[in-house]
LOBA-134163 format. One record per residue (C-alpha): chain; x, y, z; residue number from 0. Coordinates in steps of 0.25 Angstrom, whole numbers. Example, Ala and Ser with C-alpha at 12.3 -4.5 7.8 and 13.67 -1.06 7.14 Angstrom:
BEGIN
+-------+-------+-------+-------+------+
| chain |    c1 |    c2 |    c3 | resi |
+-------+-------+-------+-------+------+
|     A |    49 |   -18 |    31 |    0 |
|     A |    55 |    -4 |    29 |    1 |
+-------+-------+-------+-------+------+
***
This chain:
BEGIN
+-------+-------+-------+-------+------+
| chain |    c1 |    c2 |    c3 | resi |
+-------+-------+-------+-------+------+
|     A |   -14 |    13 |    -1 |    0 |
|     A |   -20 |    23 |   -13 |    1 |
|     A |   -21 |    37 |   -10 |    2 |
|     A |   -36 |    37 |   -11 |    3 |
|     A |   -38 |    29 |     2 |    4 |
|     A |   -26 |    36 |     9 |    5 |
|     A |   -33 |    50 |     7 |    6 |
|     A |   -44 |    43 |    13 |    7 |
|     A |   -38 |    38 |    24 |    8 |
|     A |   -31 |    50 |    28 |    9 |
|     A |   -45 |    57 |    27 |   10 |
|     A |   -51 |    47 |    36 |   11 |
|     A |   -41 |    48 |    46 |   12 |
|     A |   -40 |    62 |    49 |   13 |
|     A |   -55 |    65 |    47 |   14 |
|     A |   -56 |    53 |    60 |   15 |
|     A |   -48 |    60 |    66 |   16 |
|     A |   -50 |    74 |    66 |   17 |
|     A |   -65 |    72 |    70 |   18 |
|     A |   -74 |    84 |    72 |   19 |
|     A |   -60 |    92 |    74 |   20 |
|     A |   -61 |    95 |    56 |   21 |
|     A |   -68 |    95 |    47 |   22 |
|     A |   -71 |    82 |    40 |   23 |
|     A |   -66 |    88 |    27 |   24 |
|     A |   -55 |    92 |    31 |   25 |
|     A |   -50 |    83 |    40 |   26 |
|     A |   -53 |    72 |    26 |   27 |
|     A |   -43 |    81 |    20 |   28 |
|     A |   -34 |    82 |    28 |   29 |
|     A |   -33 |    67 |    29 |   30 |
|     A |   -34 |    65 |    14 |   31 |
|     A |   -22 |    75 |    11 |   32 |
|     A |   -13 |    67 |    23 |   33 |
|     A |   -17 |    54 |    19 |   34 |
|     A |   -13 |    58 |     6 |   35 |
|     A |     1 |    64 |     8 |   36 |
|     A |     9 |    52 |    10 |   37 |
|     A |     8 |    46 |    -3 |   38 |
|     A |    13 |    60 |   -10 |   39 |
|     A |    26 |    52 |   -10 |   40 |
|     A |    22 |    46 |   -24 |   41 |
|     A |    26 |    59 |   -29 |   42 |
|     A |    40 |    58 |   -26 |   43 |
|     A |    48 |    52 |   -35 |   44 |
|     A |    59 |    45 |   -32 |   45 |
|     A |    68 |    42 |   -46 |   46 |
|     A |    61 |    28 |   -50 |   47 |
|     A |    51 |    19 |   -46 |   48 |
|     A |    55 |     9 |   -37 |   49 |
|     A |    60 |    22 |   -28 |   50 |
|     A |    45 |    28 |   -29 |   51 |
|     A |    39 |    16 |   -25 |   52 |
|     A |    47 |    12 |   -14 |   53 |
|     A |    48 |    26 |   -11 |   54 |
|     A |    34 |    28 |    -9 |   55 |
|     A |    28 |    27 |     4 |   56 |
|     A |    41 |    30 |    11 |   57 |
|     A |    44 |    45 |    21 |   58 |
|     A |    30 |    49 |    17 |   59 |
|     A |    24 |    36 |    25 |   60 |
|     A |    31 |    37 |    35 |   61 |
|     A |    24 |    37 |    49 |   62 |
|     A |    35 |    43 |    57 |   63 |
|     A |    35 |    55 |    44 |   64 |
|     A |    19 |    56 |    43 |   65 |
|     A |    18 |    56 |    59 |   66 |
|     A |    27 |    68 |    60 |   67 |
|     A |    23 |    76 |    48 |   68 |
|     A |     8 |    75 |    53 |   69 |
|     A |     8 |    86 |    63 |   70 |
|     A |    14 |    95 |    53 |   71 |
|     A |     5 |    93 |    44 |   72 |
|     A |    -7 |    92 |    55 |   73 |
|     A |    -3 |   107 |    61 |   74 |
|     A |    -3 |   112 |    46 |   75 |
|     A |   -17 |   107 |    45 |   76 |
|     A |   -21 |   111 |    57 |   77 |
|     A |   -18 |   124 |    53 |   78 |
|     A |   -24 |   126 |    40 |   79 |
|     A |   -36 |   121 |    46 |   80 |
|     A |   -35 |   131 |    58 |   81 |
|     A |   -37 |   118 |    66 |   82 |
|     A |   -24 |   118 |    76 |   83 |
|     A |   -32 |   114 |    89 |   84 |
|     A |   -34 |   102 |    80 |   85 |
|     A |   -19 |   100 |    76 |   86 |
|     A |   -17 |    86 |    87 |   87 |
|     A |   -29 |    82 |    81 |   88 |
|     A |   -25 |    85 |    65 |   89 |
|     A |   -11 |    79 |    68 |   90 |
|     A |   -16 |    65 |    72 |   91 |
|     A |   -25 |    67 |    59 |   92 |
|     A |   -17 |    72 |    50 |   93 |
|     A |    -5 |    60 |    56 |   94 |
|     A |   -15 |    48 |    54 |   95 |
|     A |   -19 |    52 |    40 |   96 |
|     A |    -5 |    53 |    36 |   97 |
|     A |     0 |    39 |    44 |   98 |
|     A |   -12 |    31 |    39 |   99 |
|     A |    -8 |    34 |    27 |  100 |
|     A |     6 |    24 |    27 |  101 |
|     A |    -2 |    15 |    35 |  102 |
|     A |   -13 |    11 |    25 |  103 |
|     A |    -1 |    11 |    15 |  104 |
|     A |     5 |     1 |    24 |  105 |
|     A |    -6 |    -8 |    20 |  106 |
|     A |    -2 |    -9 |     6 |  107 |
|     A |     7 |   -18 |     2 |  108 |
|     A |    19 |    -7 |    -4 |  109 |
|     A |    24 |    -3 |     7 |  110 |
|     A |    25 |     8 |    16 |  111 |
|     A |    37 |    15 |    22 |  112 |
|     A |    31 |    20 |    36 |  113 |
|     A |    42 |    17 |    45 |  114 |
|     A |    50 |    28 |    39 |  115 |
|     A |    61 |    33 |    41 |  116 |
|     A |    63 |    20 |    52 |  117 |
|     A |    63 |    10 |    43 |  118 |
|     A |    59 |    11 |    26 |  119 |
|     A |    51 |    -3 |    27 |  120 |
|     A |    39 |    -3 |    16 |  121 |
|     A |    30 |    -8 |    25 |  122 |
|     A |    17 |   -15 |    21 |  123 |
|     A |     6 |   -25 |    26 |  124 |
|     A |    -1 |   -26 |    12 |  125 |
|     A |   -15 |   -29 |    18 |  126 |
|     A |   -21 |   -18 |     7 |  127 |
|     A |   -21 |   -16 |    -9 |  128 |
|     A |   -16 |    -1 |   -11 |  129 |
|     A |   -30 |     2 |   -17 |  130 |
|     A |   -43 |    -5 |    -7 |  131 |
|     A |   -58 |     2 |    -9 |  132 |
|     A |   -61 |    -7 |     3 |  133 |
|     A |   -53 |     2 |    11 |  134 |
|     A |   -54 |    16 |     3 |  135 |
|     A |   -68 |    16 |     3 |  136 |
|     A |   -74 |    17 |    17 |  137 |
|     A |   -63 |    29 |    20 |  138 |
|     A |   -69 |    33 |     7 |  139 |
|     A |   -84 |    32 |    11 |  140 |
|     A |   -80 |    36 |    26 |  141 |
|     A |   -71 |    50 |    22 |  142 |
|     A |   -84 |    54 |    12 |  143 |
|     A |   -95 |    53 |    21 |  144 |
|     A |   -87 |    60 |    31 |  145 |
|     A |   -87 |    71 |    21 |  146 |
|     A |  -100 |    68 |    18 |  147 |
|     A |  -108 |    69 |    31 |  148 |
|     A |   -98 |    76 |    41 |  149 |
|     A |   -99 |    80 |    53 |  150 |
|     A |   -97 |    66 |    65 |  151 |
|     A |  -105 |    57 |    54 |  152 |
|     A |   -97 |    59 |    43 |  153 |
|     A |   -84 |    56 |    51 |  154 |
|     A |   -91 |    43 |    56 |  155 |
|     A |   -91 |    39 |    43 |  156 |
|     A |   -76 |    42 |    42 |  157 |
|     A |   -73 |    33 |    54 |  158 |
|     A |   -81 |    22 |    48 |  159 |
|     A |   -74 |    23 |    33 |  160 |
|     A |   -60 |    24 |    42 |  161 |
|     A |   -62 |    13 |    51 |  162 |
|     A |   -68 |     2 |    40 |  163 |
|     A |   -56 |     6 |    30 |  164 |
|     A |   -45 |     3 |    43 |  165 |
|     A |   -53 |    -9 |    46 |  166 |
|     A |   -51 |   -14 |    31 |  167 |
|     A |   -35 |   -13 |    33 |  168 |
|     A |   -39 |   -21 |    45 |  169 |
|     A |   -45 |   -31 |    36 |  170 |
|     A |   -34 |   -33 |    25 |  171 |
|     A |   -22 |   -34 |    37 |  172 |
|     A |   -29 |   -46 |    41 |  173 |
|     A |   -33 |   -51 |    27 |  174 |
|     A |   -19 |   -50 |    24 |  175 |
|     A |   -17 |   -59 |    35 |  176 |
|     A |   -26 |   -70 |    35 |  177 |
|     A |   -24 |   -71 |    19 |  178 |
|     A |    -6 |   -72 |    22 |  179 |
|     A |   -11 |   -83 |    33 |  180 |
|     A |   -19 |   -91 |    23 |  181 |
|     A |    -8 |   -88 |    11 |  182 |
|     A |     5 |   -92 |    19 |  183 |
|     A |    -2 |  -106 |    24 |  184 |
|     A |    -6 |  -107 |     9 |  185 |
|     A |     7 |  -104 |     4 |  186 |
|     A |    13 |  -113 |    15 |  187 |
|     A |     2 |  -125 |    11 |  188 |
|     A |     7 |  -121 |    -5 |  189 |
|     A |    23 |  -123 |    -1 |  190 |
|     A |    24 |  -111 |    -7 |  191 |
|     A |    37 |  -104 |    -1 |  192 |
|     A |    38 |   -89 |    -1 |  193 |
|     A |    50 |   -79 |     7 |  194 |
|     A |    37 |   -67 |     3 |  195 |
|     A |    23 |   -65 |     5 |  196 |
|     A |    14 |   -56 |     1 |  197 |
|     A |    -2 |   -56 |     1 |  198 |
|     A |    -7 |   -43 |    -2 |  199 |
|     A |   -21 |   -39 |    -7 |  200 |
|     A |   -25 |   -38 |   -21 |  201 |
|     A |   -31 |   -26 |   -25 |  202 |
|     A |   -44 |   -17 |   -19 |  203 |
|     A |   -46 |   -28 |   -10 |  204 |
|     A |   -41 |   -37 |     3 |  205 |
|     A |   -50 |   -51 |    -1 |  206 |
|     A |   -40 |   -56 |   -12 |  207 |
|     A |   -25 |   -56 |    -9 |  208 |
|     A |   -13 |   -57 |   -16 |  209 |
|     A |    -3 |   -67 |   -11 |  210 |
|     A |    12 |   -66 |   -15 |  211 |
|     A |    25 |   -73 |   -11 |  212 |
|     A |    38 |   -74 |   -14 |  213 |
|     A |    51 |   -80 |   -14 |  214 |
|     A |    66 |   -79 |   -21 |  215 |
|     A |    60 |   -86 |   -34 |  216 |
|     A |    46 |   -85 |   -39 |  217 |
|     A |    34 |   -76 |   -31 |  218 |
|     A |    19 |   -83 |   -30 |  219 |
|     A |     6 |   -74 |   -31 |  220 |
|     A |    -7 |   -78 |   -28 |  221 |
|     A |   -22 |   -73 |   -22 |  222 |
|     A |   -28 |   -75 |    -9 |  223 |
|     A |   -44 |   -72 |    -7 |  224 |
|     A |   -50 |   -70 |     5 |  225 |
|     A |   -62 |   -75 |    -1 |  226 |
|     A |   -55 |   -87 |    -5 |  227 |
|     A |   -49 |   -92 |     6 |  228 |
|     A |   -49 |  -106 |     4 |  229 |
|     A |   -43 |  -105 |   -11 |  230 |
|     A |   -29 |  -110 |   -12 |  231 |
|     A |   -18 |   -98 |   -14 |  232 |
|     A |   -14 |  -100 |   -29 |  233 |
|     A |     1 |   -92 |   -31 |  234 |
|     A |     6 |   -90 |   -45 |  235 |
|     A |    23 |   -90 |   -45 |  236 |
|     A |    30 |   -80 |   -52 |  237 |
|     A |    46 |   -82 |   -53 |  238 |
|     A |    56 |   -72 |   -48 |  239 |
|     A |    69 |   -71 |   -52 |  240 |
|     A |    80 |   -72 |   -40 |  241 |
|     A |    91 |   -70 |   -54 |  242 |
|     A |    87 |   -56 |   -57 |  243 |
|     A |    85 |   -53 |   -43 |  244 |
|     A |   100 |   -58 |   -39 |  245 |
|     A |   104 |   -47 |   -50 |  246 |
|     A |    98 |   -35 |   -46 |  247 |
|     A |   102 |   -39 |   -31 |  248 |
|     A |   105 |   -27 |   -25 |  249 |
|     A |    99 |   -17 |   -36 |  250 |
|     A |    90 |    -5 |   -27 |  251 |
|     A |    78 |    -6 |   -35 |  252 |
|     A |    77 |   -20 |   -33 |  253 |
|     A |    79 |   -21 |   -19 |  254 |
|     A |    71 |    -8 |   -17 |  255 |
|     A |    59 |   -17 |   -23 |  256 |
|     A |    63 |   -29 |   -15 |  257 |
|     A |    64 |   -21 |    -3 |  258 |
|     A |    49 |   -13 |    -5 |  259 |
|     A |    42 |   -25 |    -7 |  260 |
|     A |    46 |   -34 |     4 |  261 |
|     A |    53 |   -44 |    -6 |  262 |
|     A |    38 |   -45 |   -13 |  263 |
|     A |    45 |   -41 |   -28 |  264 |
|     A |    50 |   -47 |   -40 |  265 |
|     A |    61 |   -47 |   -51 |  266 |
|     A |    60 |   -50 |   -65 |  267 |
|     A |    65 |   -47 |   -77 |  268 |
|     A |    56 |   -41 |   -90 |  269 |
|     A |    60 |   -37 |  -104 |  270 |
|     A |    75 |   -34 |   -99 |  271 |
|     A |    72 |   -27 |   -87 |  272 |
|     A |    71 |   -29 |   -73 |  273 |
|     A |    58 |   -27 |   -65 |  274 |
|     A |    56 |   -28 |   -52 |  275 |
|     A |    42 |   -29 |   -46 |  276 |
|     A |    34 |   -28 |   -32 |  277 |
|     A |    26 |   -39 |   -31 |  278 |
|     A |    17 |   -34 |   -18 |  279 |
|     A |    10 |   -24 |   -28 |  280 |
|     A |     1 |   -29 |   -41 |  281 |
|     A |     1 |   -45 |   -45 |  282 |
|     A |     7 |   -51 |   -55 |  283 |
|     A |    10 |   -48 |   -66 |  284 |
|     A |     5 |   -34 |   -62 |  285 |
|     A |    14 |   -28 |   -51 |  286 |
|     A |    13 |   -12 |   -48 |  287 |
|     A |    27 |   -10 |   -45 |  288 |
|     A |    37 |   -16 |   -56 |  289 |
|     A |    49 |   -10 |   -59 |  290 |
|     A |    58 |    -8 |   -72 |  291 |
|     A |    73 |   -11 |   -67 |  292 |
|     A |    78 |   -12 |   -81 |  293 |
|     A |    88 |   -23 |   -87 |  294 |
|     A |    99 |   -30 |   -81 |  295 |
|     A |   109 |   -25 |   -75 |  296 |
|     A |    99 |   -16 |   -66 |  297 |
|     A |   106 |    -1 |   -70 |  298 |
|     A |    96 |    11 |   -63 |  299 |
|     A |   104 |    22 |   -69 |  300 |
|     A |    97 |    17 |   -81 |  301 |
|     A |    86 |    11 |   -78 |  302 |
|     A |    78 |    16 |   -66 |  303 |
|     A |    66 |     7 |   -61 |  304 |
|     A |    53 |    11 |   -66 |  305 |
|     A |    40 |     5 |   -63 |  306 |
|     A |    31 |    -4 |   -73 |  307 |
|     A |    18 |     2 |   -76 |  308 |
|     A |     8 |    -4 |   -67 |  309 |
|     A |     0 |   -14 |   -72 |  310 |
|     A |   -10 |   -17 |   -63 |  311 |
|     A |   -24 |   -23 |   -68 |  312 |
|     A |   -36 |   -16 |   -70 |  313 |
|     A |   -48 |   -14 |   -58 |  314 |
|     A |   -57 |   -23 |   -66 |  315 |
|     A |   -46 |   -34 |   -68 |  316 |
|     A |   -39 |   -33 |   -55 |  317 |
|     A |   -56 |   -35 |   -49 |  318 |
|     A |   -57 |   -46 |   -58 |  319 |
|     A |   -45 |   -52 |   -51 |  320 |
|     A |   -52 |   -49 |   -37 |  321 |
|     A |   -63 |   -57 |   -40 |  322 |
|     A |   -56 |   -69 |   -46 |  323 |
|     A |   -45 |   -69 |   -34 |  324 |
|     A |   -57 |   -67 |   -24 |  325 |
+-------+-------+-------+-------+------+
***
């Protein structure tokens, strides 16, 4: 998820949590800063961009590493606070904002190494678009009036901003389930054959979502609407190419790609060189992540991957599709 709302999360968390035991103020800052800490990953960089996106999200996600750096860095807040009665109750603070934050990642639909160093599966459920003011804001309203008004009142209203935004990840988990039921027996009722499937939601919202499946040959998009629920699912087919995948068999940044977005990509050929794109993330022809290979025969001592500027549409068009797709 952004860092806005995982700032906010970690605030919320550890401000529940440590009660009347801290102040509210800091008990929000100590949550902001933990909640914040994972994603300082993005800093690292790891030689080209198919390494710093598939790279991301890895050891500093972890929950075996976050659970056992926590009481380290629970006793050293502990300490500066002058609060080491309170340590039990800061560790189990300062653990939940730092795990909640790969967990509401595991929501999106990149993908989230947590299982480290067990196993370096990106795992994702996809339920939630990386940026959702339906659930930012209600730990927004909850963290500021807690500020606001202190004291047992103020963190009421904490509880009430946590609970309503955990229940809206509730509600897009079974979105995304009911919307799958309906798209596979559409799909199936279609004869439409696919070895993939991913529906996802479009962005800012869980009402309108987006439907991808895929096969050795061609991938289909389309838009499902929970408002719209008796509207046939229309799918646009777009060609891959099996060819140009059989020649870059084998080649790392391919697989890499292949292997991070669950088979959900695609290869094509433009202007002489090779790209290679994730389809989970964008629409078409839009996508955020497409990659710059280079020409044929694929040779990375001259031609590192690099990453197409993002070309994402605008609020105001992307609200316009909203409301035509709803």
């Amino acid at each position: 998820m952004d860092s806005v709302s995982q700032l906010l999360l970690g605030a919320s968390v550890t401000t529940a949590v440590m009660g009347r035991k801290a102040r509210l103020w800091q008990s929000a800052l100590v949550g902001a800063v933990c909640g914040t800490l994972p994603d300082l990953d993005v800093f690292i960089d790891h030689g080209d961009a198919i390494r710093n996106m598939t790279f991301h999200r890895t050891e500093s996600h972890s929950l075996l590493f976050l659970t056992l750096i926590s009481p380290v860095l629970a006793w050293l807040i502990a300490g500066v606070l002058k609060a080491k009665a309170e340590f039990p109750r800061w560790w189990v603070a300062v653990w939940l904002a730092l795990i909640t934050h790969p967990l509401l990642d595991l929501m999106t639909v990149y993908g989230t190494q947590l299982g480290l160093p067990f196993t370096d599966f990106p795992y994702a459920i996809g339920s939630m678009f990386i940026v959702d003011p339906l659930y930012t804001l209600p730990l927004l309203a909850g963290i500021v009036l807690a500020l606001l008004l202190r004291g047992e009142r103020g963190r009421r209203w904490n509880n009430r901003g946590l609970a309503l935004s955990t229940g809206y990840l509730a509600w897009s988990m079974l979105a995304q389930a009911w919307v799958t039921h309906k798209v596979e027996a559409s799909l199936a009722q279609q004869g439409i054959v696919y070895e993939k499937l991913l529906v996802t939601p479009t962005a800012l919202n869980t009402l309108v979502w987006r439907v991808v499946s895929v096969t050795d040959e061609a991938y289909r998009e389309g838009y499902y609407s929970l408002f719209s629920p008796s509207k046939p699912l229309e799918t646009q087919r777009y060609p891959r190419d099996p060819a140009l995948r059989e020649q870059v068999r084998g080649d790392w940044y391919v697989e890499r790609v292949a292997w991070f977005s669950q088979g959900v990509y695609n290869l094509r050929q433009q202007k002489g060189d090779v790209q290679v794109i994730d389809l989970r993330m964008g629409e078409e022809p839009s996508y955020s992540f497409t990659f710059q290979l280079g020409p044929l025969p694929l040779d990375h001592q001259r031609h590192l991957p690099t990453q197409q500027a993002d070309s994402r549409p605008s609020l105001s068009t992307m609200w316009q599709q909203f409301l035509q797709r709803l």
